[in-house]
N, CA, C and O atoms as CSV, one atom per row, in Angstrom:
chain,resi,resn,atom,element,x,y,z
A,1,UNK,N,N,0.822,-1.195,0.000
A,1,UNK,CA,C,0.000,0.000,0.000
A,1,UNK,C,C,0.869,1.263,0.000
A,1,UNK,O,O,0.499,2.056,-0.865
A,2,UNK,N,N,1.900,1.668,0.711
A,2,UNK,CA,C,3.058,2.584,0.526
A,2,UNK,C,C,3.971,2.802,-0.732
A,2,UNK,O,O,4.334,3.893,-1.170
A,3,UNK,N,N,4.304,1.437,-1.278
A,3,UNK,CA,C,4.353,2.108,-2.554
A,3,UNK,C,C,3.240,2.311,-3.255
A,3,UNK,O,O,3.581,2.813,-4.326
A,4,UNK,N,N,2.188,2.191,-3.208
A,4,UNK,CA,C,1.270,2.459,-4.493
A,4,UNK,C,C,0.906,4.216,-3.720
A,4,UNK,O,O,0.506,5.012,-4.570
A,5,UNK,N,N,0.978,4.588,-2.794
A,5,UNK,CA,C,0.902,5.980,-2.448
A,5,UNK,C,C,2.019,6.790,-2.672
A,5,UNK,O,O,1.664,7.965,-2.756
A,6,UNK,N,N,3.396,6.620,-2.821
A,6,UNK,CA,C,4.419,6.980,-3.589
A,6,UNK,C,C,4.228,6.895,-4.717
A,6,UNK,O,O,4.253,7.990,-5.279
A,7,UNK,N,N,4.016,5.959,-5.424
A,7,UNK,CA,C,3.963,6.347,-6.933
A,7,UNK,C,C,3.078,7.006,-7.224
A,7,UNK,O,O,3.493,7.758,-8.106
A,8,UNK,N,N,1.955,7.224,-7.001
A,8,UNK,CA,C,0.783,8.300,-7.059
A,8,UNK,C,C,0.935,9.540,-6.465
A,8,UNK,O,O,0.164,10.477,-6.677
A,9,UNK,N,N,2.195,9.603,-5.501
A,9,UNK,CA,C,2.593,10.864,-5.206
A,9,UNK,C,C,3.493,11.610,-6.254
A,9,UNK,O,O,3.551,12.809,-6.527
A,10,UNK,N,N,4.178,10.526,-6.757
A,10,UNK,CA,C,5.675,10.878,-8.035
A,10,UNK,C,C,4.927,11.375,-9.562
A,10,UNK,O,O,5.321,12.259,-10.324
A,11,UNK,N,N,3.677,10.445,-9.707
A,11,UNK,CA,C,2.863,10.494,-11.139
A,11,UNK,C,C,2.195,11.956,-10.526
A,11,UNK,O,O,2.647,12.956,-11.084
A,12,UNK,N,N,1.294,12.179,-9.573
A,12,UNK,CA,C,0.742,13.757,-9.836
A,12,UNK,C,C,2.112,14.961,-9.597
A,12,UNK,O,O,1.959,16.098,-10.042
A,13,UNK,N,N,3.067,14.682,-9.064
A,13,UNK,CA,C,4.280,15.894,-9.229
A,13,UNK,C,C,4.838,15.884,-10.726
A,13,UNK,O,O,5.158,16.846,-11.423
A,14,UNK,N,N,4.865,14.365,-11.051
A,14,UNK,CA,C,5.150,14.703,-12.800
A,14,UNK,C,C,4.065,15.333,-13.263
A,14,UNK,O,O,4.534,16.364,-13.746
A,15,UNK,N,N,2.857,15.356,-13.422
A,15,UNK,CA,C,1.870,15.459,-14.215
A,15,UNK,C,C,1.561,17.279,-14.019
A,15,UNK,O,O,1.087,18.101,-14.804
A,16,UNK,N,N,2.114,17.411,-12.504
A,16,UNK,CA,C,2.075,18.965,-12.245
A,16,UNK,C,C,3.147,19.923,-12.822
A,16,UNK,O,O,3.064,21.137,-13.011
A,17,UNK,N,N,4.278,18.988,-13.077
A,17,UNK,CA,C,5.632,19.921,-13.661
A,17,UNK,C,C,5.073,20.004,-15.205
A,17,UNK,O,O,5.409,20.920,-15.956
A,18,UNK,N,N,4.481,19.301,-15.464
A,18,UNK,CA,C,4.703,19.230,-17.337
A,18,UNK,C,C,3.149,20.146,-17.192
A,18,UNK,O,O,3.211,20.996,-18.080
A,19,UNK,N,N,1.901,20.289,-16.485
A,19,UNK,CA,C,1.447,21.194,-16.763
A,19,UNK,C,C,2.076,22.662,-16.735
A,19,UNK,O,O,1.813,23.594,-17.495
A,20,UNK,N,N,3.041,22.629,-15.588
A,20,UNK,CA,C,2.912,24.090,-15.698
A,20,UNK,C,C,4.160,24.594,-16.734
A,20,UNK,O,O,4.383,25.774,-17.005
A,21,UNK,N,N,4.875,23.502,-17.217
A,21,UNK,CA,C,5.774,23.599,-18.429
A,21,UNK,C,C,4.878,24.055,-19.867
A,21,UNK,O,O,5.177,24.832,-20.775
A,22,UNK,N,N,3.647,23.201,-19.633
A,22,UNK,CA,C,2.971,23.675,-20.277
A,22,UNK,C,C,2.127,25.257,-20.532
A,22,UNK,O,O,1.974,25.948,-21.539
A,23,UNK,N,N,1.811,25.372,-19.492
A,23,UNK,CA,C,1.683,27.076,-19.042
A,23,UNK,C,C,2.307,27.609,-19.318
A,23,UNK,O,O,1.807,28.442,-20.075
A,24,UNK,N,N,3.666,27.788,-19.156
A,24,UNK,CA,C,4.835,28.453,-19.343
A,24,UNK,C,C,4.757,28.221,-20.956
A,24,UNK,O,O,4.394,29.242,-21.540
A,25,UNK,N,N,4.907,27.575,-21.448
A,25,UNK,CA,C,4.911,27.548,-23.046
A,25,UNK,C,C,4.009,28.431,-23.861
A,25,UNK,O,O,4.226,29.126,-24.854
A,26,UNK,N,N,2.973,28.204,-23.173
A,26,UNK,CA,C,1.295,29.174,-23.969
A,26,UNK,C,C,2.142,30.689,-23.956
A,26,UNK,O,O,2.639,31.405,-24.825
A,27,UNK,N,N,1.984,30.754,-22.182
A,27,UNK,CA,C,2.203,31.656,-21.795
A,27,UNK,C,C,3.235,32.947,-22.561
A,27,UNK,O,O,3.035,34.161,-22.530
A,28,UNK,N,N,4.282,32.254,-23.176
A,28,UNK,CA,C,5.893,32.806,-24.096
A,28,UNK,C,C,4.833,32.750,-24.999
A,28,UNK,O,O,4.409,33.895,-25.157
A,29,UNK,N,N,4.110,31.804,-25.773
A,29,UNK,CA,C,3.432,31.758,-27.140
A,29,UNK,C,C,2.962,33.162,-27.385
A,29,UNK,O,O,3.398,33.959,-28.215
A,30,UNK,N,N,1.763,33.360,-26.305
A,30,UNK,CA,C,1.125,34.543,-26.355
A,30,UNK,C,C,1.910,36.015,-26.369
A,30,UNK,O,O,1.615,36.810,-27.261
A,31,UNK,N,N,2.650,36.276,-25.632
A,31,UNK,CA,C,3.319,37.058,-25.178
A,31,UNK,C,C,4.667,37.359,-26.465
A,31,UNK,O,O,5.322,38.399,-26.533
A,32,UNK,N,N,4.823,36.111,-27.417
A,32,UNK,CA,C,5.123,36.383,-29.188
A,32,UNK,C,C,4.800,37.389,-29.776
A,32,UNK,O,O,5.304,38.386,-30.292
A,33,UNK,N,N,3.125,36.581,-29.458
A,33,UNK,CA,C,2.477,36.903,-31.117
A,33,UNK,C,C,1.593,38.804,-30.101
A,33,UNK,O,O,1.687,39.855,-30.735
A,34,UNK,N,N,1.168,38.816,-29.236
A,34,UNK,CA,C,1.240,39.727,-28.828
A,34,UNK,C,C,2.507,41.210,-29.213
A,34,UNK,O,O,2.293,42.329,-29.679
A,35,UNK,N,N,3.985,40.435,-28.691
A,35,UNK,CA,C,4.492,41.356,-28.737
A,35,UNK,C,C,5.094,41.504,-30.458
A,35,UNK,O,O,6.209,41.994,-30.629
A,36,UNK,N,N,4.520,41.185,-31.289
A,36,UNK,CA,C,4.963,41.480,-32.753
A,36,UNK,C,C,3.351,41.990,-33.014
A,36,UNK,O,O,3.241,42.327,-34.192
A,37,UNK,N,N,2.335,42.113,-32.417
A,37,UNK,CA,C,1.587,42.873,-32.726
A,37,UNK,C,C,1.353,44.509,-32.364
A,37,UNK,O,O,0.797,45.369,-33.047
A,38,UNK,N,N,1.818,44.588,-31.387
A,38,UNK,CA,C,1.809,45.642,-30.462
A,38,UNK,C,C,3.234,46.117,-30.424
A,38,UNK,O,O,3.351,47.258,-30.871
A,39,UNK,N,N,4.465,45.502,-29.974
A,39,UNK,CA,C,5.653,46.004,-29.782
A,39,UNK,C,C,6.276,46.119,-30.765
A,39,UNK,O,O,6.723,47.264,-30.829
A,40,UNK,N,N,6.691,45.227,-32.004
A,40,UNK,CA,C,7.676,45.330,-32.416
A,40,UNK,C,C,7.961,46.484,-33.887
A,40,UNK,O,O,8.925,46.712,-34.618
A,41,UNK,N,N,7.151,46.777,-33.831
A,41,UNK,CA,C,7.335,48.014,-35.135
A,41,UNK,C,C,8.376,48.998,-34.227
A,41,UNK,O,O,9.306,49.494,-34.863
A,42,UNK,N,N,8.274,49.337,-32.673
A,42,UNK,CA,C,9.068,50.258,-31.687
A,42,UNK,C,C,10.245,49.646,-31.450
A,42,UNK,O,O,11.346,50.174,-31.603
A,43,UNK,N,N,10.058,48.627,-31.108
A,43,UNK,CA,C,11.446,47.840,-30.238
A,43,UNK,C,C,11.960,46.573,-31.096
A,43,UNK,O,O,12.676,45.831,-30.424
A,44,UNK,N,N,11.752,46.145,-32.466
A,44,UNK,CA,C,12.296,45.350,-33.294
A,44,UNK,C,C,11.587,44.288,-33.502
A,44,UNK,O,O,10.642,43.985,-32.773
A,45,UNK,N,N,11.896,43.719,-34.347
A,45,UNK,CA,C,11.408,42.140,-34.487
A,45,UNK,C,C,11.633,41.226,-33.509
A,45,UNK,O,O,10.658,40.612,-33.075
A,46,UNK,N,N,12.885,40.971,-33.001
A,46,UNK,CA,C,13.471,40.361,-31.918
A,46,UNK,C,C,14.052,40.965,-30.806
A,46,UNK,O,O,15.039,40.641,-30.146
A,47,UNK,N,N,13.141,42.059,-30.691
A,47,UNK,CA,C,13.813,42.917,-29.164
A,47,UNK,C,C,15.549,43.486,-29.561
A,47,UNK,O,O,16.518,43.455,-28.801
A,48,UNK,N,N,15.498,43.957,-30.916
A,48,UNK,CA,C,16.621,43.926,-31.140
A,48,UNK,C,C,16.766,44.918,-31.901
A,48,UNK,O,O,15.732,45.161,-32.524
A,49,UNK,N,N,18.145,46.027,-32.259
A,49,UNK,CA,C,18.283,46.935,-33.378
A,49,UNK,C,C,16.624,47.590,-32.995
A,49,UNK,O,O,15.869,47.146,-33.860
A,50,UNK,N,N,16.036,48.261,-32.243
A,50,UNK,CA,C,14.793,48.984,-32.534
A,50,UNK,C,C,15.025,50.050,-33.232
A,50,UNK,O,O,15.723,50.982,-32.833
A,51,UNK,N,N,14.356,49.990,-34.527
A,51,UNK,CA,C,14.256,51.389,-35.096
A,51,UNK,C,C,13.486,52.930,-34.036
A,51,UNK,O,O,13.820,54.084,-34.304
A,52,UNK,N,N,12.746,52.690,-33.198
A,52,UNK,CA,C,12.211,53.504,-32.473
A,52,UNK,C,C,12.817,53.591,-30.661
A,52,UNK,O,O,13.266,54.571,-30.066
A,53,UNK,N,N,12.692,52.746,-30.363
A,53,UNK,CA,C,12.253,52.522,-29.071
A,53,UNK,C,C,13.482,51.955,-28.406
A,53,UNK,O,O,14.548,51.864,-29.016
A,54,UNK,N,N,13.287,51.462,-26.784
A,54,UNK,CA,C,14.368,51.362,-26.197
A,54,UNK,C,C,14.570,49.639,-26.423
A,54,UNK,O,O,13.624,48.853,-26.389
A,55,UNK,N,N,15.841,49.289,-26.632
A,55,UNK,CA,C,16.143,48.100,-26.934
A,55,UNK,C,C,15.735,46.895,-25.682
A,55,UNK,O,O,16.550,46.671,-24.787
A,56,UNK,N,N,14.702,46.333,-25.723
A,56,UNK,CA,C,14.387,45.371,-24.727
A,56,UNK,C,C,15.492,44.688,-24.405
A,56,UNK,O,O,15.804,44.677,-23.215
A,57,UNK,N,N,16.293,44.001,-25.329
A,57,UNK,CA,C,17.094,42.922,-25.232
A,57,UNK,C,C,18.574,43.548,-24.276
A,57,UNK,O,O,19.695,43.116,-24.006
A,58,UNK,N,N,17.956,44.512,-24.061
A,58,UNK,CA,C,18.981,44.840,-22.244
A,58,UNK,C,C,18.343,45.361,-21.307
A,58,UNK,O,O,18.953,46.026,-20.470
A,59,UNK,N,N,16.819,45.162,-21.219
A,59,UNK,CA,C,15.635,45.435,-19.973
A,59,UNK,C,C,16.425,44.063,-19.306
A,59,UNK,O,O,16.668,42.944,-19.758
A,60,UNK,N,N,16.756,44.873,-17.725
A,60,UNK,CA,C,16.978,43.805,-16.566
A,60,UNK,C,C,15.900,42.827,-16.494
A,60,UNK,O,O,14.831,43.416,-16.337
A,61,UNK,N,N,15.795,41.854,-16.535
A,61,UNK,CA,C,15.365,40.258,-16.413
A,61,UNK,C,C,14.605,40.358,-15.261
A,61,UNK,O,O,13.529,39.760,-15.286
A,62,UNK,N,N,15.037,41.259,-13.777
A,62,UNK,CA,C,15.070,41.355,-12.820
A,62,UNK,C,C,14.160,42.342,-12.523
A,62,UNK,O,O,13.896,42.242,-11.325
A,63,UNK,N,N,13.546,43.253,-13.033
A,63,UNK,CA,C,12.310,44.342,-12.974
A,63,UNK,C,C,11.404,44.406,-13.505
A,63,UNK,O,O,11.109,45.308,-14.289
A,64,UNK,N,N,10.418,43.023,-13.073
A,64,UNK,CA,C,9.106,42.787,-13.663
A,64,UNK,C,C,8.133,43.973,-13.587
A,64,UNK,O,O,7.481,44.269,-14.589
A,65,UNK,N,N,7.969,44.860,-12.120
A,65,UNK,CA,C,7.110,45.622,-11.768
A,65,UNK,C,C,7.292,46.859,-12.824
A,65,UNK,O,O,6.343,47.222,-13.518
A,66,UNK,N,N,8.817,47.594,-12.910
A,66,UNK,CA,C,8.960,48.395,-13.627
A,66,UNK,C,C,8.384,48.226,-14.943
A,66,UNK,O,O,7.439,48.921,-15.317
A,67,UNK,N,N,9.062,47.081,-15.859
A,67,UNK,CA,C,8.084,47.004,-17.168
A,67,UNK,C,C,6.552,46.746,-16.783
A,67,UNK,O,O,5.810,47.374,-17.539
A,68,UNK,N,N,6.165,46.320,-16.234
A,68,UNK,CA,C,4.800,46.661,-16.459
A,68,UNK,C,C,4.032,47.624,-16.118
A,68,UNK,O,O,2.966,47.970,-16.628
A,69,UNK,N,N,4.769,48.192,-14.968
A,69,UNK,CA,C,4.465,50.337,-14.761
A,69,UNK,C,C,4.699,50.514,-16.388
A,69,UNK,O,O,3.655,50.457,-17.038
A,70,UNK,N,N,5.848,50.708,-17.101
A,70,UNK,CA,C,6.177,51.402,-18.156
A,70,UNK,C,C,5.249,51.226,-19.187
A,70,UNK,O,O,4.917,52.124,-19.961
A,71,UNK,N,N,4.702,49.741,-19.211
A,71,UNK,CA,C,3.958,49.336,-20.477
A,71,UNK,C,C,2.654,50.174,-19.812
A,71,UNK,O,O,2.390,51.241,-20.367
A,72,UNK,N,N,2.089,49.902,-19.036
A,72,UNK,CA,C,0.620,50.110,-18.680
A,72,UNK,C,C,0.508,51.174,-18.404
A,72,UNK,O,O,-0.702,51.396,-18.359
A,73,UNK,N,N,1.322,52.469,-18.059
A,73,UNK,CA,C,1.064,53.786,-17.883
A,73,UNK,C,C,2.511,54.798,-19.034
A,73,UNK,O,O,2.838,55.984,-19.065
A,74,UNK,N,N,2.921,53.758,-19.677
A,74,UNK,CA,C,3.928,54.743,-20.932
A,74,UNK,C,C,5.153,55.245,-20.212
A,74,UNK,O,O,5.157,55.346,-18.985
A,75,UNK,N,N,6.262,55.583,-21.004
A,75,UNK,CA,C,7.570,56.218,-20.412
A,75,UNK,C,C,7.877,56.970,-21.552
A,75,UNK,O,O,7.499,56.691,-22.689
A,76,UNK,N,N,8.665,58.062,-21.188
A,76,UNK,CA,C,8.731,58.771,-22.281
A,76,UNK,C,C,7.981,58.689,-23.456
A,76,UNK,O,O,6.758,58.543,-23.433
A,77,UNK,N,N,9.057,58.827,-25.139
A,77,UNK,CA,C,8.123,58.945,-25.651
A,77,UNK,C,C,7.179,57.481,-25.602
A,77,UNK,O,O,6.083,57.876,-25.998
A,78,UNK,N,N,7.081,56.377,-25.391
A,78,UNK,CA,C,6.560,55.284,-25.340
A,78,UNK,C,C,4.839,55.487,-24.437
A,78,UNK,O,O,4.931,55.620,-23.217
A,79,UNK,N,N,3.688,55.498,-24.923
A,79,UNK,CA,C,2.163,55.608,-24.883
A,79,UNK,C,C,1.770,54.879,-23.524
A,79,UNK,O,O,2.704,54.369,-22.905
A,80,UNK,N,N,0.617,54.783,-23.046
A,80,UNK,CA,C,0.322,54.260,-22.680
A,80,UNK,C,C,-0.424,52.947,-22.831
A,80,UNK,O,O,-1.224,53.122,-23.750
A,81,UNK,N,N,-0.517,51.903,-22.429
A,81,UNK,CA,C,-1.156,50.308,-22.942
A,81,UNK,C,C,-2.297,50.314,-22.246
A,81,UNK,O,O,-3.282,49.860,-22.828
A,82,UNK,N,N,-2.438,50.748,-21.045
A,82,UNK,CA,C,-3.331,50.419,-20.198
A,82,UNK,C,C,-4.961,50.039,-19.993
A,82,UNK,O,O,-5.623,49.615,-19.046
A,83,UNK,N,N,-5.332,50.521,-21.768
A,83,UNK,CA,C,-6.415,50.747,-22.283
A,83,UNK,C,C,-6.587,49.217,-23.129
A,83,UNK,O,O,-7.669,48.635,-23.046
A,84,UNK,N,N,-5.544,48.663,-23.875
A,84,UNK,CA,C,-5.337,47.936,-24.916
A,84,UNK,C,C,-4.770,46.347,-24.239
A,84,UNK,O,O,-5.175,45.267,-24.670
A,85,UNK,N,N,-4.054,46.456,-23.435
A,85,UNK,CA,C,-3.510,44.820,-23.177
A,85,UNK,C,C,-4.111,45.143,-21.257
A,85,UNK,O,O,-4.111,45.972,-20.348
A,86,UNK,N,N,-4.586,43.621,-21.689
A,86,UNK,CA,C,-4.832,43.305,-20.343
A,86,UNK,C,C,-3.794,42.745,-19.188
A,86,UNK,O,O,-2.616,42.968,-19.466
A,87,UNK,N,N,-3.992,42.152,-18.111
A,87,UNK,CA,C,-3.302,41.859,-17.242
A,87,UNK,C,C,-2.770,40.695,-17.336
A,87,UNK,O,O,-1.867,40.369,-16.565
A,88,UNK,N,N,-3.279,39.785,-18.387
A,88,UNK,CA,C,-2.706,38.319,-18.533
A,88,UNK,C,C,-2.001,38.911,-19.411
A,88,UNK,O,O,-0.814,38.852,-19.093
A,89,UNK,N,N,-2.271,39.772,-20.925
A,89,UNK,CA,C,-1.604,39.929,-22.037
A,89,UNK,C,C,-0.558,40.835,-21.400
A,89,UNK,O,O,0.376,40.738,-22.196
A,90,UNK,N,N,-0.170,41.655,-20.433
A,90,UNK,CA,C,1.025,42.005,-19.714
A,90,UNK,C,C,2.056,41.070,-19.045
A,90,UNK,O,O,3.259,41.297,-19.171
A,91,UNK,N,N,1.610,40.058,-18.361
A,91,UNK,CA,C,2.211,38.798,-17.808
A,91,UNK,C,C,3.079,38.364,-19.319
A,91,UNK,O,O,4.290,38.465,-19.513
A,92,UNK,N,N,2.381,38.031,-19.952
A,92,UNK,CA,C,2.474,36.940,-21.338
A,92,UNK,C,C,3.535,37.355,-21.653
A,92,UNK,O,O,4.528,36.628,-21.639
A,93,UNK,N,N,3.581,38.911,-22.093
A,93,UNK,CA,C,4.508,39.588,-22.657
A,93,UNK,C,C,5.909,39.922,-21.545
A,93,UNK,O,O,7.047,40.064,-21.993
A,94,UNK,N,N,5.674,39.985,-20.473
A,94,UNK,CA,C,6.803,39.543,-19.914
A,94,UNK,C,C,7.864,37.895,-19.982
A,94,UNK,O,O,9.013,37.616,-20.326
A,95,UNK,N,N,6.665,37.134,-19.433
A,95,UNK,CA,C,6.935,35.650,-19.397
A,95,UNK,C,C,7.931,35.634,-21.414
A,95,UNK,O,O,9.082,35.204,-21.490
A,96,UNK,N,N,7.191,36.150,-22.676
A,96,UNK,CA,C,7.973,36.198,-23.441
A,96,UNK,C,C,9.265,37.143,-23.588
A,96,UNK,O,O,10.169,36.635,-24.252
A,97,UNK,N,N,9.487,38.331,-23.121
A,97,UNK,CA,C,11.139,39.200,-22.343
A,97,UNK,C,C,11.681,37.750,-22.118
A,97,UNK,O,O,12.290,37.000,-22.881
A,98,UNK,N,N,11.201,37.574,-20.633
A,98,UNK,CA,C,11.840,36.644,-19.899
A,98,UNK,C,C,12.786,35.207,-21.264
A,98,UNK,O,O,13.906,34.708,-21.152
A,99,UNK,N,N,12.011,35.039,-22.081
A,99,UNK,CA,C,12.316,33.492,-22.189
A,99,UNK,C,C,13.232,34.276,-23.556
A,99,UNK,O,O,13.253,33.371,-24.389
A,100,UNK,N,N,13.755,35.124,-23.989
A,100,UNK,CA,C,14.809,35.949,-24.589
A,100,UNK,C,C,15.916,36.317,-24.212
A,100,UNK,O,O,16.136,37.228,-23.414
A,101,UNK,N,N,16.960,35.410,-24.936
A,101,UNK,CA,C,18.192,36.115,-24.111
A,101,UNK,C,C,18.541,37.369,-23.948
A,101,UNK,O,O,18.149,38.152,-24.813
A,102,UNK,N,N,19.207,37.802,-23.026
A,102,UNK,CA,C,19.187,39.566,-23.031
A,102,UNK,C,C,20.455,39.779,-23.910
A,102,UNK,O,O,21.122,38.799,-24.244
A,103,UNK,N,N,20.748,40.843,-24.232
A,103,UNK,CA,C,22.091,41.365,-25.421
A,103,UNK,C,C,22.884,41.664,-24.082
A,103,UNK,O,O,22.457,41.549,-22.933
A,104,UNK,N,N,24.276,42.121,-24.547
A,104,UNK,CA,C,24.864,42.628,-24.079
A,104,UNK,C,C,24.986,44.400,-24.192
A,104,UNK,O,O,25.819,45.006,-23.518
């Protein structure tokens, strides 16, 4: 009876990592196609070379709160979002920063 409650403990911790691997996957998905709808005409195709805007691909990794102050209430010349992406489509678009290597 102890092992069959261990292995049913091991099968739902697997089954919980690969969901939220899975989450995490959508999550970058969205936060793509989002940010080539919305961002990248400012800040590049790949967070990179922006013809406009400030080069993401050296936003600290480390200041979630700040980018999403900046996105949702604008910085300089950069608008405000706050009207247009919601609070998941802000996450998303971080969770996709995040899964981008940063430049030097």
């Amino acid at each position: 009876m102890k092992i069959k409650k261990q292995f049913s403990l091991i099968l739902f911790g697997f089954f919980f990592v690969l969901n939220a691997l899975a989450d995490d996957t959508n999550s970058i998905a969205l936060g793509e196609k989002i940010y080539q709808q919305y961002c990248s005409s400012c800040h590049g195709a790949e967070m990179k070379n922006p013809q406009w805007g400030f080069d993401l691909g050296k936003f600290p990794r480390d200041s979630k709160i700040r980018f999403i102050d900046s996105v949702t209430y604008g910085k300089n010349a950069m608008p405000p979002w706050e009207d247009v992406l919601s609070k998941d489509q802000l996450e998303a678009l971080w969770s996709y920063l995040q899964s981008v290597p940063a430049s030097l």
